[in-house]
C-alpha positions in Angstrom: -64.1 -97.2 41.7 -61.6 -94.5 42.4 -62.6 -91.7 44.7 -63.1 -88.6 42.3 -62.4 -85.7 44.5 -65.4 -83.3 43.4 -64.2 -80.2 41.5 -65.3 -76.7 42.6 -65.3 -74.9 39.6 -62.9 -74.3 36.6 -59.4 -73.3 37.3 -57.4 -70.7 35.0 -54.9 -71.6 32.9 -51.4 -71.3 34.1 -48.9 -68.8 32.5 -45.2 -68.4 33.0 -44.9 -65.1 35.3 -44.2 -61.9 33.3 -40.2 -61.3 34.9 -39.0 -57.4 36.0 -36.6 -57.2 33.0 -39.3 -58.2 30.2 -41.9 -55.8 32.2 -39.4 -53.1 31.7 -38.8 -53.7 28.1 -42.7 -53.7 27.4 -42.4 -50.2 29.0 -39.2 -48.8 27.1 -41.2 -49.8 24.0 -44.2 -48.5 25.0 -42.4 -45.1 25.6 -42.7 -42.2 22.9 -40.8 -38.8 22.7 -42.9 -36.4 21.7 -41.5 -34.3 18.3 -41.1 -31.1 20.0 -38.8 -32.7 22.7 -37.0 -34.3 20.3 -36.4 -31.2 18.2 -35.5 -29.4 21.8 -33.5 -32.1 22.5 -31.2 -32.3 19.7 -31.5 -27.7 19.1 -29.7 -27.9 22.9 -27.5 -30.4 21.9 -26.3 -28.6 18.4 -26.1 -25.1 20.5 -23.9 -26.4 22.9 -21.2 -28.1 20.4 -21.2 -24.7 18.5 -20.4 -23.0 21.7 -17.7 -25.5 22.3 -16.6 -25.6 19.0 -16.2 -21.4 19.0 -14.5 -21.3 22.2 -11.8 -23.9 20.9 -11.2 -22.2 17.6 -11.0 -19.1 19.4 -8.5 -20.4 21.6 -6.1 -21.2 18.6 -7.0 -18.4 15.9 -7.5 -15.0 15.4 -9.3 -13.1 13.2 -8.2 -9.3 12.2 -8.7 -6.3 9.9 -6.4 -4.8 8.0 -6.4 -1.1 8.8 -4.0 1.2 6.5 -1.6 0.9 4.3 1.8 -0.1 6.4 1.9 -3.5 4.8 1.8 -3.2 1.4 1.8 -4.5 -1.8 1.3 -7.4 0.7 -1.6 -6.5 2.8 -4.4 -4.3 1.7 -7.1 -2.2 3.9 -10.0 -3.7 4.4 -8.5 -7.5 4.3 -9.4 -9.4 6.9 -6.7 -12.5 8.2 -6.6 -15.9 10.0 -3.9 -15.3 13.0 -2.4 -18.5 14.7 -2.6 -17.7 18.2 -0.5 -20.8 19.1 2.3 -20.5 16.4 5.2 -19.5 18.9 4.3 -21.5 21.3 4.7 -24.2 19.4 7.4 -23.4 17.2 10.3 -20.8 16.7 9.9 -16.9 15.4 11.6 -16.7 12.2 12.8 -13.5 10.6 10.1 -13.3 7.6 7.2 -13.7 9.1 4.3 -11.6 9.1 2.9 -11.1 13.0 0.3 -9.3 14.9 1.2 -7.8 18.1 -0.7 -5.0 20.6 0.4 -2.0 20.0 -1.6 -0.4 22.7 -4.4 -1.7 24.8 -6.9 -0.8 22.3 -4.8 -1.5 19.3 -3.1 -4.1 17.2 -0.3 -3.8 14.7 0.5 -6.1 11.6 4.1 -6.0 10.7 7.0 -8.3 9.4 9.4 -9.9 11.7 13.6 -8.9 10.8 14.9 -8.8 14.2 15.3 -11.4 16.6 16.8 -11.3 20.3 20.3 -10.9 19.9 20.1 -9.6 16.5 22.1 -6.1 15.0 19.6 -4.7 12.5 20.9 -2.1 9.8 19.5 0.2 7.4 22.0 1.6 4.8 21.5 3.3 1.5 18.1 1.8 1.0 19.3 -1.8 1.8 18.3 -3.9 5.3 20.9 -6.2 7.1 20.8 -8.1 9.6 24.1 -9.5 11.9 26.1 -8.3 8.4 24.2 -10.2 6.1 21.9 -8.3 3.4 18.4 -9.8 3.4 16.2 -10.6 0.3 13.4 -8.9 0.3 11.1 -8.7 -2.7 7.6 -7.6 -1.2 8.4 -4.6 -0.5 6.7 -1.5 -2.3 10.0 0.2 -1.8 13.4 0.6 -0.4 13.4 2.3 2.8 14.5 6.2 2.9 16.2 6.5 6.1 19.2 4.9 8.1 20.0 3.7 11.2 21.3 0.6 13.6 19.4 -1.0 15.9 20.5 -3.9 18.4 17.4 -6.6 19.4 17.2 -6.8 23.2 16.3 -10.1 25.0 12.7 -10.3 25.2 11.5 -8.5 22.4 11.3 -8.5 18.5 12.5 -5.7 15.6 9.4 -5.5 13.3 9.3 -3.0 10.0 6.4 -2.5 7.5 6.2 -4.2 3.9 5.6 -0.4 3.0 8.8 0.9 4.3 8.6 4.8 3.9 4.5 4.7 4.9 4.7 2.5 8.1 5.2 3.2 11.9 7.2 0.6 13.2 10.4 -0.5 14.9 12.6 2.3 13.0 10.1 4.9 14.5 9.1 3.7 17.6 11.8 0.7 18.9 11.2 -3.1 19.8 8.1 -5.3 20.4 8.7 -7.0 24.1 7.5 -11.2 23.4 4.3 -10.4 25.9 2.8 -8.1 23.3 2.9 -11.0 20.2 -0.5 -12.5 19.2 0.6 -14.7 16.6 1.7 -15.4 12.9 -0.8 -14.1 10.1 -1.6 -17.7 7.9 -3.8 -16.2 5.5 -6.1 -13.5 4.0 -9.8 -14.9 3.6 -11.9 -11.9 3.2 -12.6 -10.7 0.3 -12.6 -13.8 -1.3 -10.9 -12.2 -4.4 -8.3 -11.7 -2.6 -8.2 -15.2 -0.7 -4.7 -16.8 0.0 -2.0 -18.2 2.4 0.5 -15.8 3.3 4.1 -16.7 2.7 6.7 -16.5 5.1 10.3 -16.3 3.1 13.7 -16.6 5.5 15.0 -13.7 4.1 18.3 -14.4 5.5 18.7 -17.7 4.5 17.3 -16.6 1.0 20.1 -14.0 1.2 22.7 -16.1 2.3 21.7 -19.0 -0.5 21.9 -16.0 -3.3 26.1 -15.2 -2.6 27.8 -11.9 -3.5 
């Protein structure tokens, strides 16, 4: 006969050891958020990208109010527009467009841009030129009543109103230094009635185009 070693009781059945990587998967499922931190979670999360978002649209535009009446039949009081801080520092002025600029520390203008650096501006007989050449200008509300010549320094910018006898600009008060420029009006949004994307002719090219 064999010898039978005795046994000393029953022995437990043996079971593969639970690993470190399955141990932490049991407790990554066993894990629950509560709803209010999730709802925290994601309120942080949405405040934050709106700051973001704010501070990167602010970077690039501008929003202002129309004030008086120095830019019409174009601009109205009471309109508000988008202004593309980057525009000129991405691209070239051209005579034409419609700009914003600080007038004083506390104050912004909205005029049209005629003169460039460089550029002779004249006023004749109700007609504006500029470097000899007559420009085409059809928003106006009317032709200006007063003369004079004005040569663009370096540096700075000859701006008139749409409104030409109701507007204090360059012919009043001289040149807008680069420095002072905030951008190029793109469009009115407020009031919605009134809701579109401002146009920026050459007017010296157009008048160039049209012949004698």
């Amino acid at each position: 006969m064999d010898n039978l070693q005795p046994v000393q009781g029953k022995s437990a059945p043996l079971e593969p050891p639970i690993s470190t990587a399955d141990q932490s998967v049991e407790s990554a499922s066993g894990y629950k958020k509560s709803p209010f931190a999730s709802f925290l979670l994601e309120l942080v999360q949405t405040l934050v990208l709106a700051v973001v978002l704010y501070v990167l649209i602010d970077t690039v535009i501008a929003r202002v109010r129309v004030e008086n009446i120095s830019m019409r039949p174009t601009l109205e009081p009471g309109e508000f527009l988008l202004v593309n801080k980057m525009a000129y520092k991405l691209n070239a002025m051209s005579r034409g467009d419609i700009i914003v600029f600080h007038y004083s520390p506390t104050e912004d203008y909205i005029k049209r841009l005629i003169g460039l650096p460089g550029d002779v501006v004249k006023v004749t007989n109700g007609k504006v030129s500029v470097n000899d050449f007559m420009l085409d200008e059809p928003y106006i509300a009317a032709p200006p009543a007063y003369n004079g010549v004005w040569e663009v320094p370096e540096g700075a910018v000859f701006v008139l109103g749409d409104n030409r006898n109701q507007s204090s600009d360059s012919h009043a008060w001289g040149f807008v230094t680069m420095d002072k420029i905030v951008g190029k009006a793109l469009a009115i949004y407020w009031p919605l009635k009134n809701a579109h994307v401002l146009s920026h002719p050459n007017i010296v090219k157009a008048a160039v185009n049209e012949g004698p």
